[in-house]
Biopython code that builds the backbone (N, CA, C, O; Angstrom):
import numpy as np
from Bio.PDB.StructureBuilder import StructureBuilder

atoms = [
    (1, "UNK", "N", (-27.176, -36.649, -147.398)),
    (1, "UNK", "CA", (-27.598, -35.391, -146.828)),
    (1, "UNK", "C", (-26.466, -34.834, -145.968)),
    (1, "UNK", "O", (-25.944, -35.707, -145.275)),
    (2, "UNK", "N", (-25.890, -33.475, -145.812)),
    (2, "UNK", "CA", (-25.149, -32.966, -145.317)),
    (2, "UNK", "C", (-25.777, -32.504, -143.700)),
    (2, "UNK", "O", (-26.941, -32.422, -143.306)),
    (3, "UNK", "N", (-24.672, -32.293, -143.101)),
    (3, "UNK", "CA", (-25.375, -31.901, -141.182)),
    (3, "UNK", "C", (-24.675, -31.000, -140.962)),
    (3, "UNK", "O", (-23.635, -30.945, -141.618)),
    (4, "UNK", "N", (-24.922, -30.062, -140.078)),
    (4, "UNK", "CA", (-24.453, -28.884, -139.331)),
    (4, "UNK", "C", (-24.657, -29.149, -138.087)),
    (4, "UNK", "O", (-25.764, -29.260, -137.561)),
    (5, "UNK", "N", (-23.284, -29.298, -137.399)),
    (5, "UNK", "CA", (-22.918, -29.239, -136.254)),
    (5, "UNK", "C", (-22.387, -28.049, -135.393)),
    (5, "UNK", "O", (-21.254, -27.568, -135.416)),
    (6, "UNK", "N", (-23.444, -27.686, -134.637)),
    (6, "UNK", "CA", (-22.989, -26.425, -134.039)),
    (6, "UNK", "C", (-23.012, -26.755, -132.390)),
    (6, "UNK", "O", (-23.510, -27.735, -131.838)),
    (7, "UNK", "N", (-22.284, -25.572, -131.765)),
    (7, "UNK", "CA", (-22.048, -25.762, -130.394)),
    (7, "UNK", "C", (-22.621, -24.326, -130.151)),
    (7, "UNK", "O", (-22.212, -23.356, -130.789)),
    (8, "UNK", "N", (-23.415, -24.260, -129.367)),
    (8, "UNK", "CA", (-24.200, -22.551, -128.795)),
    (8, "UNK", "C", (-23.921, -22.530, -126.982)),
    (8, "UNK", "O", (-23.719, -23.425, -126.161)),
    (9, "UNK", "N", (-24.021, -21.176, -126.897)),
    (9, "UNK", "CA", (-24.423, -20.590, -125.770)),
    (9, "UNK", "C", (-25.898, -21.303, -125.042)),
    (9, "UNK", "O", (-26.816, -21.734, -125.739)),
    (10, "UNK", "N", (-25.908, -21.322, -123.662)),
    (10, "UNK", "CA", (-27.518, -22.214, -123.432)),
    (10, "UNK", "C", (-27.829, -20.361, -122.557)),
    (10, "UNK", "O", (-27.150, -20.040, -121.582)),
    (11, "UNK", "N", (-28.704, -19.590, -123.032)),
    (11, "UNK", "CA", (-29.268, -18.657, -122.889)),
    (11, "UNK", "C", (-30.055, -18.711, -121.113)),
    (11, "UNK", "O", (-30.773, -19.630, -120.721)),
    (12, "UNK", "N", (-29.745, -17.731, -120.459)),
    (12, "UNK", "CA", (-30.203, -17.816, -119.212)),
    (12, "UNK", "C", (-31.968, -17.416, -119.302)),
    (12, "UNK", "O", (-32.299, -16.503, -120.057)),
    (13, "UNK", "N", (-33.010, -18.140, -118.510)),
    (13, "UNK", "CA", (-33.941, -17.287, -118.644)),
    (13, "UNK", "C", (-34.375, -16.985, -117.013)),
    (13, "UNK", "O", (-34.351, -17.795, -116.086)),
    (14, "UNK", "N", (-34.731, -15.719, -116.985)),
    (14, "UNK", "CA", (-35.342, -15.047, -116.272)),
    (14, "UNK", "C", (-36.445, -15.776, -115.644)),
    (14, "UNK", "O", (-37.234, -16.525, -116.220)),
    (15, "UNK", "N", (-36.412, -15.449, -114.279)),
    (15, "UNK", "CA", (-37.926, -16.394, -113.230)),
    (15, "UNK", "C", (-39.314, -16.088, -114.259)),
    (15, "UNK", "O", (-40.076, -16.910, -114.768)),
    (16, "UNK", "N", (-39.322, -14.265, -114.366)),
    (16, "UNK", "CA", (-40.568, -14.145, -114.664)),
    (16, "UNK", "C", (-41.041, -14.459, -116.350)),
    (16, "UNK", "O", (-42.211, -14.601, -116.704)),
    (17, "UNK", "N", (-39.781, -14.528, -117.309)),
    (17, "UNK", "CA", (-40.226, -14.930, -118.298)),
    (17, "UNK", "C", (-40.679, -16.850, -118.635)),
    (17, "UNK", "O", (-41.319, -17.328, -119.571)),
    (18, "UNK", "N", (-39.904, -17.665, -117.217)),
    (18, "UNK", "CA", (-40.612, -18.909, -117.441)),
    (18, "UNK", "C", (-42.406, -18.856, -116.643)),
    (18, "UNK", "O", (-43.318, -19.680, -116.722)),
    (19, "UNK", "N", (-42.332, -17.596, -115.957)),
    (19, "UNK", "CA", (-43.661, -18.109, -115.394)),
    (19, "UNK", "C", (-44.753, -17.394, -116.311)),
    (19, "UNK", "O", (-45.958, -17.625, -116.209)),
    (20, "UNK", "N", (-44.089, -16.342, -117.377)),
    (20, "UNK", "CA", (-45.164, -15.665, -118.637)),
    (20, "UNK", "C", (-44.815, -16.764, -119.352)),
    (20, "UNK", "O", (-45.513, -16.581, -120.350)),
    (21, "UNK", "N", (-44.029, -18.124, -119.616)),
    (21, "UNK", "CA", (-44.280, -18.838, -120.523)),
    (21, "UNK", "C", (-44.946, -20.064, -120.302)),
    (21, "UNK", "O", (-45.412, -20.753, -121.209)),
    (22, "UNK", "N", (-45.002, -20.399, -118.822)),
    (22, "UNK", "CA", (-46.058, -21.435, -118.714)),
    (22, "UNK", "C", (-47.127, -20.880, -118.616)),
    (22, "UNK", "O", (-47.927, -21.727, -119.013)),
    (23, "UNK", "N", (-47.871, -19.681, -118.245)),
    (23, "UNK", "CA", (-49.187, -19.200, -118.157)),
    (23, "UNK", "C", (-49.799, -19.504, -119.661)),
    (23, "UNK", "O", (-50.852, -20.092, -119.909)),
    (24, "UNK", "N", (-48.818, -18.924, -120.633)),
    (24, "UNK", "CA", (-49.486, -18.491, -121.757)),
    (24, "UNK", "C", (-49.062, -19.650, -122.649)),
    (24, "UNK", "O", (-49.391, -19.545, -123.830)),
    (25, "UNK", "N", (-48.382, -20.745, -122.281)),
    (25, "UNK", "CA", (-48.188, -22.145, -123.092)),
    (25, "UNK", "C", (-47.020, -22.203, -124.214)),
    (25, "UNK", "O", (-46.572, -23.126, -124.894)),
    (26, "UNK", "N", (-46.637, -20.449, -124.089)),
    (26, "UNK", "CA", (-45.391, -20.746, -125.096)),
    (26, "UNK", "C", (-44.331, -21.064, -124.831)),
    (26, "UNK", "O", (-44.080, -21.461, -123.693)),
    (27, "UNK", "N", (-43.403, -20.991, -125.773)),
    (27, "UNK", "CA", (-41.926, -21.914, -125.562)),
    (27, "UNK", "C", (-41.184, -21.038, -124.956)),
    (27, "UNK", "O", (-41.712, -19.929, -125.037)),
    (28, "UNK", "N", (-40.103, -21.022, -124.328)),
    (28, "UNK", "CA", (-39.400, -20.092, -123.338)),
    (28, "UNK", "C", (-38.234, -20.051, -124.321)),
    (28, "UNK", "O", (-37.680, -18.959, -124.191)),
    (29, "UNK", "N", (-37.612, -20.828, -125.289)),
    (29, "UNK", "CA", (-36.396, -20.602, -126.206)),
    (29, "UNK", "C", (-37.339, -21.190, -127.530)),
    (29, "UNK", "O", (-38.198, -22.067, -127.623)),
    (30, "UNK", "N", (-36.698, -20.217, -128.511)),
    (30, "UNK", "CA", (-37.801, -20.480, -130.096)),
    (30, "UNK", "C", (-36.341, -19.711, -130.733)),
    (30, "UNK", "O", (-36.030, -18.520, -130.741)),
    (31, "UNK", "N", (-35.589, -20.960, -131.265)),
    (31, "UNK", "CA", (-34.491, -20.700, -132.413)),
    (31, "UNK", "C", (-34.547, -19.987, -133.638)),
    (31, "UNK", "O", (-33.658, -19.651, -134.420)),
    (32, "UNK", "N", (-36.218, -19.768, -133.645)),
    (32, "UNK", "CA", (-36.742, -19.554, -134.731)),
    (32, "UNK", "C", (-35.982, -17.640, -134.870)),
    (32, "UNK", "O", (-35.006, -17.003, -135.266)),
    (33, "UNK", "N", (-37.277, -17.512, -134.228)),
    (33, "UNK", "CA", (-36.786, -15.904, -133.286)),
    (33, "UNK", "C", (-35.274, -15.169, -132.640)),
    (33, "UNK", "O", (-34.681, -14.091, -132.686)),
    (34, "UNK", "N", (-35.144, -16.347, -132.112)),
    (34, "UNK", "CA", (-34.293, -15.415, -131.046)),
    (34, "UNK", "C", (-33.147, -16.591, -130.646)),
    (34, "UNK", "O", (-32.925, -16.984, -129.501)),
    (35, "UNK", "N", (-32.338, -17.146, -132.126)),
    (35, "UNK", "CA", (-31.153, -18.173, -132.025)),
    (35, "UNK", "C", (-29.932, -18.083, -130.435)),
    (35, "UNK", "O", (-29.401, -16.995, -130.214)),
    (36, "UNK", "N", (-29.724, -18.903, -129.788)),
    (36, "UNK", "CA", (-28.022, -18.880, -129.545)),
    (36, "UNK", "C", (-27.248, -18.880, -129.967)),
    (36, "UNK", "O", (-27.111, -19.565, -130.980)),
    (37, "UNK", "N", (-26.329, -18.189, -129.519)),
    (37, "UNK", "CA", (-25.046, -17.587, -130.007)),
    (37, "UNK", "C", (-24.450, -18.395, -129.844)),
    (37, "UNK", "O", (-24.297, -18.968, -128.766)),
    (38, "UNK", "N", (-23.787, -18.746, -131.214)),
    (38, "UNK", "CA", (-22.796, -19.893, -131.909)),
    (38, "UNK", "C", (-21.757, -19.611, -131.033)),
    (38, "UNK", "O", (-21.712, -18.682, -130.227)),
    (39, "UNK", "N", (-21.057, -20.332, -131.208)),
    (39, "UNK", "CA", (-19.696, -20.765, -130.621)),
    (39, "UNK", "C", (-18.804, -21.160, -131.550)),
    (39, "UNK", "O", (-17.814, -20.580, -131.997)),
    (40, "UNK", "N", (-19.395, -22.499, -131.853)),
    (40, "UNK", "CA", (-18.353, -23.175, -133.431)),
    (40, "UNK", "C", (-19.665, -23.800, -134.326)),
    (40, "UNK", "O", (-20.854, -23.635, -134.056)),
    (41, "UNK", "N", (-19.188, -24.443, -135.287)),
    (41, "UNK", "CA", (-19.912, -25.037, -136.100)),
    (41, "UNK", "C", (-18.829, -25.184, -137.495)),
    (41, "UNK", "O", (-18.034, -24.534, -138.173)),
    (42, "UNK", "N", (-19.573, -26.814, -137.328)),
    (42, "UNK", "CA", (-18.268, -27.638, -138.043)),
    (42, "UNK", "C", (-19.324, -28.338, -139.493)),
    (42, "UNK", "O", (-20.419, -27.784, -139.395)),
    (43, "UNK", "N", (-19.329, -29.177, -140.545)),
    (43, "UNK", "CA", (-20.338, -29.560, -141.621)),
    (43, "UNK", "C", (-19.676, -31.285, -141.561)),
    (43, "UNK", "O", (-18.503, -31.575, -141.322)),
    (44, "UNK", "N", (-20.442, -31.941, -141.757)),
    (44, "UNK", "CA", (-20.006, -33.609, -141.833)),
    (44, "UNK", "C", (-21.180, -33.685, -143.533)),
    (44, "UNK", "O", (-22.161, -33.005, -143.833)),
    (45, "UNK", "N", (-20.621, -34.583, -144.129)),
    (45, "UNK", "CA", (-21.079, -34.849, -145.400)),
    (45, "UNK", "C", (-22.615, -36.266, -144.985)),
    (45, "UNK", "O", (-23.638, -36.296, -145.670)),
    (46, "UNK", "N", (-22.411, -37.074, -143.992)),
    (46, "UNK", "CA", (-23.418, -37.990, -143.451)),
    (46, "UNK", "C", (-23.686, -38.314, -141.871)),
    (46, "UNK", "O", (-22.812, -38.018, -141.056)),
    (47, "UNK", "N", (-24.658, -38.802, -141.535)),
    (47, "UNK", "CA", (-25.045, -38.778, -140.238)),
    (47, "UNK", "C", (-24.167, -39.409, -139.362)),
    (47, "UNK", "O", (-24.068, -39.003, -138.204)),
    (48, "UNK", "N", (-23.322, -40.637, -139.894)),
    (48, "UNK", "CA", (-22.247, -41.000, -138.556)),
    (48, "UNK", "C", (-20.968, -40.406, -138.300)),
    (48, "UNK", "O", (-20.224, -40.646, -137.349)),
    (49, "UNK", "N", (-20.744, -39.406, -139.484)),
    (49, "UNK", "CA", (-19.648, -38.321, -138.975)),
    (49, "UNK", "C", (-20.208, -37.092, -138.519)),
    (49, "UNK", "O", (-19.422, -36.386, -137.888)),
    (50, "UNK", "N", (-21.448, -36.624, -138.686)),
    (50, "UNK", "CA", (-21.898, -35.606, -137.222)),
    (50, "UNK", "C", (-22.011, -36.190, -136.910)),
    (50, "UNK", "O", (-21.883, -36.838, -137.949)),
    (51, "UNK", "N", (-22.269, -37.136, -135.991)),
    (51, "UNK", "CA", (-22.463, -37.593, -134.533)),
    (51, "UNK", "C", (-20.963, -37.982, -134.055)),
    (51, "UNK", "O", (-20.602, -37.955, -132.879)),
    (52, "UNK", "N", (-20.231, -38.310, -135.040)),
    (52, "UNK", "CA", (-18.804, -38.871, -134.472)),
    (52, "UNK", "C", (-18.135, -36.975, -133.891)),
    (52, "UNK", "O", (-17.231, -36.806, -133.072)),
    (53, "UNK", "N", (-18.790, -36.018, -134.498)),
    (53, "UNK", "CA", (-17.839, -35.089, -134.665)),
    (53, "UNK", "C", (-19.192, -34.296, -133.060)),
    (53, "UNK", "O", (-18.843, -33.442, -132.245)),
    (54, "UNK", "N", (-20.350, -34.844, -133.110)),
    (54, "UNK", "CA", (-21.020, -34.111, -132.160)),
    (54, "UNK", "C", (-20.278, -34.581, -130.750)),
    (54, "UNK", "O", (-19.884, -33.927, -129.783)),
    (55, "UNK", "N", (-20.262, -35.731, -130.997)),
    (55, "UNK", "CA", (-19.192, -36.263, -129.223)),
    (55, "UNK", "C", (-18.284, -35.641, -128.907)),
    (55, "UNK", "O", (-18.089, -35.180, -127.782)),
    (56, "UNK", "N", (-17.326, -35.494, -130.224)),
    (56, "UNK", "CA", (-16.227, -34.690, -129.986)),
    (56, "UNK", "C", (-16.587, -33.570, -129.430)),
    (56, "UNK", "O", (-15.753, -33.317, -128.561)),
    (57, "UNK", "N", (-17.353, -32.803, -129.472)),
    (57, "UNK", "CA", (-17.584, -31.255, -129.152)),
    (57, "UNK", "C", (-17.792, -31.471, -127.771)),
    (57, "UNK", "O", (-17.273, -30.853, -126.842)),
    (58, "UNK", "N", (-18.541, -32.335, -127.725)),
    (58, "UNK", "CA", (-19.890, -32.666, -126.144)),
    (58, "UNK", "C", (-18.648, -33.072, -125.157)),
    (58, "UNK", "O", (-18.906, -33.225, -123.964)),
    (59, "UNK", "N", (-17.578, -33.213, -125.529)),
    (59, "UNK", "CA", (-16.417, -33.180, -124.546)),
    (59, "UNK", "C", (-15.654, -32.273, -123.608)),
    (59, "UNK", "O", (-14.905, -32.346, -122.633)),
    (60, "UNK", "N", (-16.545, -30.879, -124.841)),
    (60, "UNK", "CA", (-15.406, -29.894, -123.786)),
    (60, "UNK", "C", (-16.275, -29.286, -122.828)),
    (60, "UNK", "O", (-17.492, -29.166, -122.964)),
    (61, "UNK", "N", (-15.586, -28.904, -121.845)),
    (61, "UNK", "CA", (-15.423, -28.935, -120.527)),
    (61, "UNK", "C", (-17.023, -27.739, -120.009)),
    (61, "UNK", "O", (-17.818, -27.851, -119.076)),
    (62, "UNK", "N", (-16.866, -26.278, -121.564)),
    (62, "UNK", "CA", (-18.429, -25.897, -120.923)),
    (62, "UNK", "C", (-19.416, -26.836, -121.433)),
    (62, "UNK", "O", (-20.336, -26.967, -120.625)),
    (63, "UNK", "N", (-19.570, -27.614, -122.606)),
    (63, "UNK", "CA", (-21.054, -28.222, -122.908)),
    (63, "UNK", "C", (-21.325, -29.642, -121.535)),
    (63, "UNK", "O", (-22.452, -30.012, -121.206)),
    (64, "UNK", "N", (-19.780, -30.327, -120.826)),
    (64, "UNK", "CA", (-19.797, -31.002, -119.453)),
    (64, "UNK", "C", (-20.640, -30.472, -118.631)),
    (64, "UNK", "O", (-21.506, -31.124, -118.048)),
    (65, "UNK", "N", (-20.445, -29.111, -118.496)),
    (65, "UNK", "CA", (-20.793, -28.733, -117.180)),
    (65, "UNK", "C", (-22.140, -27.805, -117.691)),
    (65, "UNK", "O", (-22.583, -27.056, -116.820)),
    (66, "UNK", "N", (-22.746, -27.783, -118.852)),
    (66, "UNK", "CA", (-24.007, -26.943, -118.777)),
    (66, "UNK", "C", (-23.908, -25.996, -119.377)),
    (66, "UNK", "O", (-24.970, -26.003, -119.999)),
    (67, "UNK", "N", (-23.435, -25.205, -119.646)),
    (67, "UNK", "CA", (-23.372, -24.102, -120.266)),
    (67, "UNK", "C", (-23.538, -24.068, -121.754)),
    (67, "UNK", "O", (-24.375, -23.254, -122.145)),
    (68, "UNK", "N", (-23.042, -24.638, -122.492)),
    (68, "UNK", "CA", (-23.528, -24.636, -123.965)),
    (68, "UNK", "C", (-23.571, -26.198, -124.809)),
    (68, "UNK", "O", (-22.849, -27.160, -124.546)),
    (69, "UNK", "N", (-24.281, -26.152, -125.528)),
    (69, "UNK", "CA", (-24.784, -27.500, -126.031)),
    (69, "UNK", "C", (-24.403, -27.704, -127.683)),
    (69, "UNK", "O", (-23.939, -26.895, -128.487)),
    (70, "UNK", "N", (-24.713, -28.826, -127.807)),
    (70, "UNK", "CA", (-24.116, -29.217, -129.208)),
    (70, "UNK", "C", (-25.399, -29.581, -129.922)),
    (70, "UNK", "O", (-26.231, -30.265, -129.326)),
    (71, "UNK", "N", (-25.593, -29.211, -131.034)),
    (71, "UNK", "CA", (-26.828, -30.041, -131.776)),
    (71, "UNK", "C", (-26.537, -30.264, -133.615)),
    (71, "UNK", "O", (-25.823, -29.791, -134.499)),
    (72, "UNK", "N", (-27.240, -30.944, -133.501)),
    (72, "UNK", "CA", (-26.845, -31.796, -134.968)),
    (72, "UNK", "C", (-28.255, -31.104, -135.650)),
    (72, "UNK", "O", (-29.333, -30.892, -135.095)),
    (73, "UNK", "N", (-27.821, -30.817, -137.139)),
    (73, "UNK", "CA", (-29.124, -29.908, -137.947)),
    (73, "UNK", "C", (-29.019, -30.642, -139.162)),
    (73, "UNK", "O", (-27.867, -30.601, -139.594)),
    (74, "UNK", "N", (-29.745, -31.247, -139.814)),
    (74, "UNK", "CA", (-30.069, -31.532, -141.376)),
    (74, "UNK", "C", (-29.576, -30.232, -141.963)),
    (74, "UNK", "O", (-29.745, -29.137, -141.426)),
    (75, "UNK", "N", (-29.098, -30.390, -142.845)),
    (75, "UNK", "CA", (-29.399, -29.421, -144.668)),
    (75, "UNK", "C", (-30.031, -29.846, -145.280)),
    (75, "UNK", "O", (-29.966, -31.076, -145.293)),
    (76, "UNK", "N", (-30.963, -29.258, -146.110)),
    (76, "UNK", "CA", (-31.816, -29.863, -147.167)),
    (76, "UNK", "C", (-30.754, -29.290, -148.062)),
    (76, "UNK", "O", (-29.886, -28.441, -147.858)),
    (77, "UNK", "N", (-31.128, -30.107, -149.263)),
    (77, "UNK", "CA", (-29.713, -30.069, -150.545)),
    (77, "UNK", "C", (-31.405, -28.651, -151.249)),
    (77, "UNK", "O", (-32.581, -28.297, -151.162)),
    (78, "UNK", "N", (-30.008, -28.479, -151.893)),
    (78, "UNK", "CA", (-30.769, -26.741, -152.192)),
    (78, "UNK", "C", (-30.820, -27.237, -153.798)),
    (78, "UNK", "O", (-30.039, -27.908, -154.473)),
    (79, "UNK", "N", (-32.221, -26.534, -154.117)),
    (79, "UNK", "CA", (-32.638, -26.923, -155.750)),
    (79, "UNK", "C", (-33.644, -28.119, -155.730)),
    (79, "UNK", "O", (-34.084, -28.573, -156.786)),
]
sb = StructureBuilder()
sb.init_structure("model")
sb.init_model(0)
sb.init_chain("A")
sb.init_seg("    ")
for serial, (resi, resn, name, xyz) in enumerate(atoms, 1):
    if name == "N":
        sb.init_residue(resn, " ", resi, " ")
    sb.init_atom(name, np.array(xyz, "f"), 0.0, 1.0, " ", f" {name:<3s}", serial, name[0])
structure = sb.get_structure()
């Protein structure tokens, strides 16, 4: 199975949209909807080279300090 390794923006949220999202039980970030903005994104052919290649990312200096994050995504093989 192939992986997508991407590095995003971590999206600021607003006081009053976490307190309309605990009232009403929904999620305050939904990738679905309303993605972060890529940064990079790299493809590994199996799971121990994304993760070898997710560390690498998780090194630099904004995903250190908070600002944007790294995450590892399945591909489903198409067909």
């Amino acid at each position: 199975m192939r992986y997508l390794i991407v590095r995003t923006e971590i999206r600021a949220v607003a006081h009053h949209e976490l307190i309309a999202a605990v009232r009403t039980g929904q999620r305050i970030r939904d990738e679905r909807t309303a993605p972060e903005p890529r940064r990079q994104t790299v493809c590994a052919e199996n799971l121990e080279a994304a993760m070898h290649l997710a560390r690498a990312l998780s090194t630099v200096g904004s995903v250190r300090s908070g600002r944007q994050r790294v995450k590892v995504v399945p591909v489903p093989p198409i067909g």
